[in-house]
C-alpha positions, 0 to 999 in steps of 0.5 A: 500500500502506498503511504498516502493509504495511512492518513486515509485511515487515520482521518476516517477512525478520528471522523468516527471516535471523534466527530460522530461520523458513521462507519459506512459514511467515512467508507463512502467518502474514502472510496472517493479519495482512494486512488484505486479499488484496492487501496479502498478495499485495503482502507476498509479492512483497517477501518472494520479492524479498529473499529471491532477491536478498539477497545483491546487495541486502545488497551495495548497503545495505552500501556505503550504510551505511559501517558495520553497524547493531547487531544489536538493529536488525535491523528497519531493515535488513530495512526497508532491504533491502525499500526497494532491492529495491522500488527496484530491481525493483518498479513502486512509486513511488519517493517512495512507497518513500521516505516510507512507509518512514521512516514505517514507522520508528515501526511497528517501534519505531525512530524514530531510524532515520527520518533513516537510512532517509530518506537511503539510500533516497533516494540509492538512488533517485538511482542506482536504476540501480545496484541491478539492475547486475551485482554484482562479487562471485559471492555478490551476482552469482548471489545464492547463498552461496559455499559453495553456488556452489562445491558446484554448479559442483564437480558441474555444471562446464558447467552451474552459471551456468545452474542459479543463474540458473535458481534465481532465476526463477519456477517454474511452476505445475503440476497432477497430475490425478487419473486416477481422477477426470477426464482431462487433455483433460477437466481442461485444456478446463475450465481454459480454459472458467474463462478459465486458460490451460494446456499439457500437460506434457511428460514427466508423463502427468498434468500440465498446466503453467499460462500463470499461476500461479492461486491454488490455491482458484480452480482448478476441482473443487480441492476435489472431488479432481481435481486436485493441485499437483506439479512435473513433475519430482516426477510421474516418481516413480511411474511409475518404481516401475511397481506392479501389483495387490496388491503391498505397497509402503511409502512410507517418507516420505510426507509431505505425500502427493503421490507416495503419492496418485500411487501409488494413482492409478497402480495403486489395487490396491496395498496401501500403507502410508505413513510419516512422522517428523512427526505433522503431517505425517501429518495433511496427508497424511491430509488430501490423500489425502481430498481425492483420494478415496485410502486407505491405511495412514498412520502417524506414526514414524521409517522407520528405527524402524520398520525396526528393529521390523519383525518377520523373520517379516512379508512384504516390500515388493515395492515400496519409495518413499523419497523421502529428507530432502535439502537441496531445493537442487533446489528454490530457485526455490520455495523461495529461502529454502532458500539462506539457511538451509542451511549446508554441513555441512547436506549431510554430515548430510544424506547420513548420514541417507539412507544410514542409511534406505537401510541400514534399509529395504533389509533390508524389499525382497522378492527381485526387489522395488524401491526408487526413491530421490529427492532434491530435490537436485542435489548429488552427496554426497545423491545418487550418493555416497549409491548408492555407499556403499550398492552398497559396503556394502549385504549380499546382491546388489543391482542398479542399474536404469538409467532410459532416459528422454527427461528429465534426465542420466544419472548414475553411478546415476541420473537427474537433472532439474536446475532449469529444465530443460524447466521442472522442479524439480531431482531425482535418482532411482535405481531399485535391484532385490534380486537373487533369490539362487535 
């Protein structure tokens, strides 16, 4: 890799620890400013390796360093931090590591620093060892914060070692086909005429999870609509719904559109109206549904403004899809900034919010008519805390529909996948019918 590589790290890390900037924006930044396909490729493997493993790798630097750069050295130690992890778990040339990194000083505006990043980074490589031992801290062993360690294993007692190692793993790759466009056996035998290797999934009907992750243009007919990328787990929305022809369904979060395009693939009769707070949004939603070959309804608002315009007099949905904002812990492992940039009082704002659209839109559900409520959460305080105080407070009869499934847990309320399990993200779902008052 070329020098200029390094500083391209640094600044994405420091975008990410420090100014709130997410995983993927820094990465669609970077491979603006990448000089090649490989030299962004080689970028983001540093960047996912950081990220996943900060907090043992902040460990190790700060045993190095004695005492902390300033704050206005940032860079160094995003710098620093991106030399053990490559140190450490990566094939490059240790020497390599080494000099290209001092040499990064002067890019990022810190020659002094060259002495400094010279003489740490070459006594991690005397005892690269040590960089992928076992840390003696939880933070640093299971390269999670505190708070979220105790959260999980509060909720999942047998399971919360398992859930954070899975989050720090490699999420599969897999594909939604599009059943209005081709089958899965048709899509599945052009994957591998392309030389992809592929297997069904197991519970999605339509998905199909790849032996290797594939860039998305170099998957077949792409373009033309055949196919989408979505995680199993994300897949079992809505058939859950189980839509028929002619009913009016809202789905009150649509963006960016994957289970709202997998709804019209299920039952394209269906009237359905998407929502979304953001106008971009809204636009990429427009845009996938285009893709696909799919119409609807889209519009950009607030579902709980739109609730409170709604006018007494119009026709309910008889189906109603609220994939509510969460705190995607369930979704670390393709998203592993996600446990750097939440903090724990994110989860009560959280949980207050989707009580506040459940509450909005229960009101817009005809009689006999269902919401499916989903997370990409594994905490119970966005999940069956929020159905709890919903049951508790919610005006007129409203029953919980068990979901009998071969997936996941059952929950009080609900269903839960959790990350890794059978190769799936971590989702919570609970199907809720308005009781007829006849």
């Amino acid at each position: 890799m070329t020098r200029a590589t390094r500083p391209l790290i640094a600044d994405g890390l420091a975008g990410i620890l420090a100014e709130g900037q997410t995983l993927d924006g820094v990465l669609r930044e970077t491979r603006t400013q990448a000089r090649s396909i490989a030299e962004a490729a080689y970028v983001q493997e540093c960047l996912y390796g950081v990220i996943r493993r900060y907090f043992a790798l902040s460990r190790h630097l700060d045993g190095y360093l004695g005492k902390p750069l300033k704050a206005k050295d940032l860079p160094v130690r995003m710098l620093l931090l991106s030399g053990l992890n490559e140190l450490g778990f990566m094939s490059t040339a240790g020497y390599a590591v080494v000099d290209e990194s001092v040499k990064a000083c002067d890019e990022i505006g810190r020659p002094w620093a060259k002495g400094l990043v010279n003489a740490i980074l070459r006594r991690a490589l005397r005892q690269r060892d040590d960089i992928s031992a076992t840390a003696l801290s939880q933070e640093a062993e299971f390269n999670h914060p505190q708070w979220l360690i105790d959260a999980i294993r509060h909720d999942w007692p047998h399971d919360w070692q398992t859930i954070l190692s899975n989050n720090n793993t490699h999420a599969p790759m897999t594909l939604r086909i599009n059943s209005r466009r081709t089958t899965r056996a048709t899509y599945l035998a052009l994957l591998r005429a392309s030389g992809i290797g592929a297997a069904e999934s197991v519970y999605a009907s339509g998905g199909l999870t790849l032996d290797i992750p594939q860039p998305v243009p170099a998957l077949p007919d792409f373009a033309g609509g055949a196919i989408s990328v979505q995680d199993e787990a994300a897949q079992l929305a809505a058939p859950l719904l189980d839509c028929k022809p002619g009913q009016r369904v809202l789905d009150a979060c649509a963006a960016p559109g994957g289970k709202t395009a997998h709804l019209l693939e299920l039952c394209p009769g269906v009237e359905l109206l998407a929502l979304d707070i953001s106008a971009r949004r809204i636009i990429e939603t427009e845009e996938n549904l285009d893709r696909l070959g799919h119409r609807c309804v889209t519009r950009q608002i607030d579902a709980r403004t739109f609730a409170q315009t709604y006018a007494s007099d119009a026709p309910r949905f008889e189906r109603i899809l609220l994939d509510a904002p969460c705190s995607a812990v369930g979704v670390i492992r393709r998203h592993p900034d996600i446990k750097l940039r939440r903090k724990a009082e994110d989860i009560g704002q959280a949980a207050e919010r989707q009580q506040e659209l459940l509450a909005a839109l229960w009101p817009l559900l005809a009689e006999r008519g269902r919401l499916l409520y989903v997370t990409c959460s594994i905490l119970r305080a966005e999940n069956d805390t929020v159905i709890d105080c919903f049951m508790a407070s919610v005006s007129g009869p409203a029953t919980i529909i068990p979901i009998e499934a071969a997936w996941g847990v059952a929950t009080r309320y609900g269903r839960q996948t959790l990350p890794g399990q059978n190769s799936m993200d971590g989702f919570f779902f609970a199907l809720l019918e308005k009781t007829a008052t006849d």
